[in-house]
C-alpha positions as CSV (number, residue, x, y, z in Angstrom):
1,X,-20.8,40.0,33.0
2,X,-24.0,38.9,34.4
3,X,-25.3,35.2,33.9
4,X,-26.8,35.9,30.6
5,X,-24.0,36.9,29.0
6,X,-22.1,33.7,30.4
7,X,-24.4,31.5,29.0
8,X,-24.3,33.1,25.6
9,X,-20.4,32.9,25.5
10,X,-20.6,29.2,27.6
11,X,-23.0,28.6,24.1
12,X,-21.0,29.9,22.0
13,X,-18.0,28.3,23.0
14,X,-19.5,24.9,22.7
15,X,-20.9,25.7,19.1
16,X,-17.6,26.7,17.7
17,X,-15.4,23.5,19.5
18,X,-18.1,21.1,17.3
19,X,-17.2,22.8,14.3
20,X,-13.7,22.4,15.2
21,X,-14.3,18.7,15.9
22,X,-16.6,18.2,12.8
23,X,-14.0,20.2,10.6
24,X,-11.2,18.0,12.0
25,X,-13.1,14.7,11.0
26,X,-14.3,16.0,7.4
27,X,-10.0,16.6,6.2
28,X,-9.4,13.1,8.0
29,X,-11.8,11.5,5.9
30,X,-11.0,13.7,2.7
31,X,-7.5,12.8,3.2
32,X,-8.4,8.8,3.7
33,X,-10.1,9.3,0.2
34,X,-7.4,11.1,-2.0
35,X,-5.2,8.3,-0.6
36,X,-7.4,5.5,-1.3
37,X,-8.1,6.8,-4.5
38,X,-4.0,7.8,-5.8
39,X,-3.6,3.4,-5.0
40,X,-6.9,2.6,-6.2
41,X,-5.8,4.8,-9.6
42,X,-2.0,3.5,-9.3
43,X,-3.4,0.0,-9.3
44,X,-6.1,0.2,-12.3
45,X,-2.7,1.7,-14.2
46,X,-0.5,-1.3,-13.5
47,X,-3.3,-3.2,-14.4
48,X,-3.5,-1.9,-18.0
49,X,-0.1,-1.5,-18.7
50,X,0.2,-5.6,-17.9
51,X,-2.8,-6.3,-19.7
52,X,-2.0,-4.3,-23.1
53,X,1.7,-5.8,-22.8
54,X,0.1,-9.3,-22.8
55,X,-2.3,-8.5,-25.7
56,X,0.0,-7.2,-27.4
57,X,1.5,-10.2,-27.7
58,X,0.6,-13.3,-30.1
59,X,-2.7,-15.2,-29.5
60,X,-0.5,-18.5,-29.3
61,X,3.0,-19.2,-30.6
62,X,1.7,-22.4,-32.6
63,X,-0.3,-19.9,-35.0
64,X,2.4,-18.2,-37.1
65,X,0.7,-18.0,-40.5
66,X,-2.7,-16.8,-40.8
67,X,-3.3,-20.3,-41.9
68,X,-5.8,-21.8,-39.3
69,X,-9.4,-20.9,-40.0
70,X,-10.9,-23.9,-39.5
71,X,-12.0,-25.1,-35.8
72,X,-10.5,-28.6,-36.2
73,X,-7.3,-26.4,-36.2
74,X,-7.9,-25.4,-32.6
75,X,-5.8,-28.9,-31.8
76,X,-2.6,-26.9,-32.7
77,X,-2.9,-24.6,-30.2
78,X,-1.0,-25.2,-27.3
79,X,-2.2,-27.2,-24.8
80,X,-0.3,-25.8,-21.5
81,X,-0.6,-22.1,-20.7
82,X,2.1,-21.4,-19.3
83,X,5.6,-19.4,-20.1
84,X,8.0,-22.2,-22.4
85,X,11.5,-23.1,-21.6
86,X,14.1,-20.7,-22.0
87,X,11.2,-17.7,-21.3
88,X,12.0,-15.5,-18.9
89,X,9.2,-11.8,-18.8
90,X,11.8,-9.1,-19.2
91,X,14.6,-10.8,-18.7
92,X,17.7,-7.9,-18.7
93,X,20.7,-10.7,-18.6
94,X,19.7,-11.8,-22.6
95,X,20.0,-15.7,-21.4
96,X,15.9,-16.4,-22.0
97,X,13.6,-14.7,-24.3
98,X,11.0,-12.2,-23.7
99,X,7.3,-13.7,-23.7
100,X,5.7,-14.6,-27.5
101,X,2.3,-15.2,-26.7
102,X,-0.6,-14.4,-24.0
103,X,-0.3,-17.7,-22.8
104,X,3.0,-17.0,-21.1
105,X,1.6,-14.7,-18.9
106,X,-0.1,-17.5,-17.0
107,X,1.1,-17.6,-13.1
108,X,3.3,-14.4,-13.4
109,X,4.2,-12.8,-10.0
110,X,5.3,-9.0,-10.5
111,X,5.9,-6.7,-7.6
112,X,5.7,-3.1,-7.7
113,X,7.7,-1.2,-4.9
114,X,9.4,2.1,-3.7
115,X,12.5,2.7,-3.8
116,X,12.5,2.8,0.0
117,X,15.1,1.2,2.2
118,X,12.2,-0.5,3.5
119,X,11.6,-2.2,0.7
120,X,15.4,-3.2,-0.6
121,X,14.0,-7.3,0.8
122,X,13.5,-9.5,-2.3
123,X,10.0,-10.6,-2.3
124,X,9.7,-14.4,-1.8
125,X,8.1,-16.1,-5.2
126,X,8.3,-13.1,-7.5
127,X,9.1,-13.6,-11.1
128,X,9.7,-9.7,-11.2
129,X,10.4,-7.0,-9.4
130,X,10.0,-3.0,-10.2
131,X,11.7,-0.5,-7.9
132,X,9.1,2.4,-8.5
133,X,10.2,5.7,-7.5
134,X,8.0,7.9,-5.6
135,X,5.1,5.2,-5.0
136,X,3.2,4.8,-1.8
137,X,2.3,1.5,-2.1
138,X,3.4,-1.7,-2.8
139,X,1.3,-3.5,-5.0
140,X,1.5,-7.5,-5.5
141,X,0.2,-8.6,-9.2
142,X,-0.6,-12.3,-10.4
143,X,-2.0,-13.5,-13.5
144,X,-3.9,-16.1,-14.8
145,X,-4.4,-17.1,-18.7
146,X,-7.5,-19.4,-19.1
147,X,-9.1,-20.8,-22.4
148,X,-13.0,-19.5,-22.5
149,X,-15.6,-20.5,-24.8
150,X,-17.8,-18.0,-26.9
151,X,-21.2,-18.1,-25.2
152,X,-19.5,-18.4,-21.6
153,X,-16.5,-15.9,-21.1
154,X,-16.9,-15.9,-17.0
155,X,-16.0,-19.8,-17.1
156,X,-13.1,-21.8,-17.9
157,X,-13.1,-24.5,-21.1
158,X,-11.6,-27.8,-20.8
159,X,-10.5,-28.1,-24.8
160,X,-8.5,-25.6,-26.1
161,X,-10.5,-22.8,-28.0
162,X,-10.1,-20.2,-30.0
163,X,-10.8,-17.2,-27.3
164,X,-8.3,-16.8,-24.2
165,X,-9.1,-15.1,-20.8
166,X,-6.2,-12.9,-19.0
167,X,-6.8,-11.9,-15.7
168,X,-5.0,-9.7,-13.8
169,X,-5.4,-9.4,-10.1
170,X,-3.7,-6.9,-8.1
171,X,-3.5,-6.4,-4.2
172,X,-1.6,-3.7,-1.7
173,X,-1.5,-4.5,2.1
174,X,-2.4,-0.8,2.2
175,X,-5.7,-1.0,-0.5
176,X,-8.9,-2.0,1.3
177,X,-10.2,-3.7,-2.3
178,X,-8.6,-6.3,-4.7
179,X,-8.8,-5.1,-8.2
180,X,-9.4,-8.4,-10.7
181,X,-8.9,-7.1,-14.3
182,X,-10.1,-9.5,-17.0
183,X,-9.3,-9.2,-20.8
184,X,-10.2,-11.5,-23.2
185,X,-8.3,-12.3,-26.6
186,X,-9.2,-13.8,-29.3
187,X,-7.8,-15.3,-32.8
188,X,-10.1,-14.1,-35.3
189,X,-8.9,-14.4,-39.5
């Protein structure tokens, strides 16, 4: 081989270990996406699920009849949001009641994890936990139940009204975003 040729194969050589090292980098970074997209998608699920459980779900437990149309009634509409006593969400052991109303969903900690060994600890502060098989995250969801007025659904009223805000915020130590899931619900006769 004369000093030509070298240089050709010296050339060619080069070219194909940067394809090599490009090809390497583009399946990292594919792979870092499908990941970040199977929590991303796992997370806007868990999301849903809460939020249509919570809607589904009376506007307020003081509204039984379809009786209040008036807004003076809005004063019989509770006045804390929060879960009542002897309310438990899902409770398995029959001692509280499930949830009645949206309101009860106010400061609820769920989390979501695998059934790994790793994750047999009880988390600290949880009103729930769900051993999920086959999930690769573990996902930390809180709520918060607000009263909202008409003409400003982004803020939060100081009377009771007849339109209530549920958001749903969920979080993974292994998602780069938090996802904050708003819903609002309102009593309409």
């Amino acid at each position: 081989m004369n000093l030509g040729q070298m240089m050709l194969v010296l050339l060619a050589l080069i070219l194909l270990g940067n394809l090599v090292l490009n090809s390497n980098g583009t399946i990292i970074e594919t792979t870092d996406v499908i990941n970040t997209s199977e929590i991303d998608i796992a997370a806007v699920s868990i999301a849903t699920s809460l939020v249509e459980e919570a809607t589904g779900k009376l506007f307020d437990e003081a509204i039984t009849l379809p009786a209040y149309t008036a807004l003076t009634d809005v004063t019989q509409l509770s006045t804390t949001l929060a879960k009542d006593g002897g309310e438990k969400y899902r409770d398995t052991t029959a001692a509280f009641e499930d949830f009645d109303d949206v309101d009860d969903f106010n400061g609820l900690f769920i989390v979501y994890k695998s059934d790994l060994p790793s994750d047999s600890l009880a988390t600290p502060g949880a009103d729930w936990e769900f051993k999920v098989k086959d999930i690769r995250a573990k996902y930390f969801v809180r709520t918060k139940v607000v009263y909202v007025e008409a003409t400003n659904l982004d803020g939060v009223s100081s009377v009771r009204t007849w339109h209530k805000k549920l958001t749903v915020t969920v979080t993974s130590p292994t998602s780069k975003d938090t996802l904050n899931f708003p819903a609002i619900m309102s009593y309409w006769n």
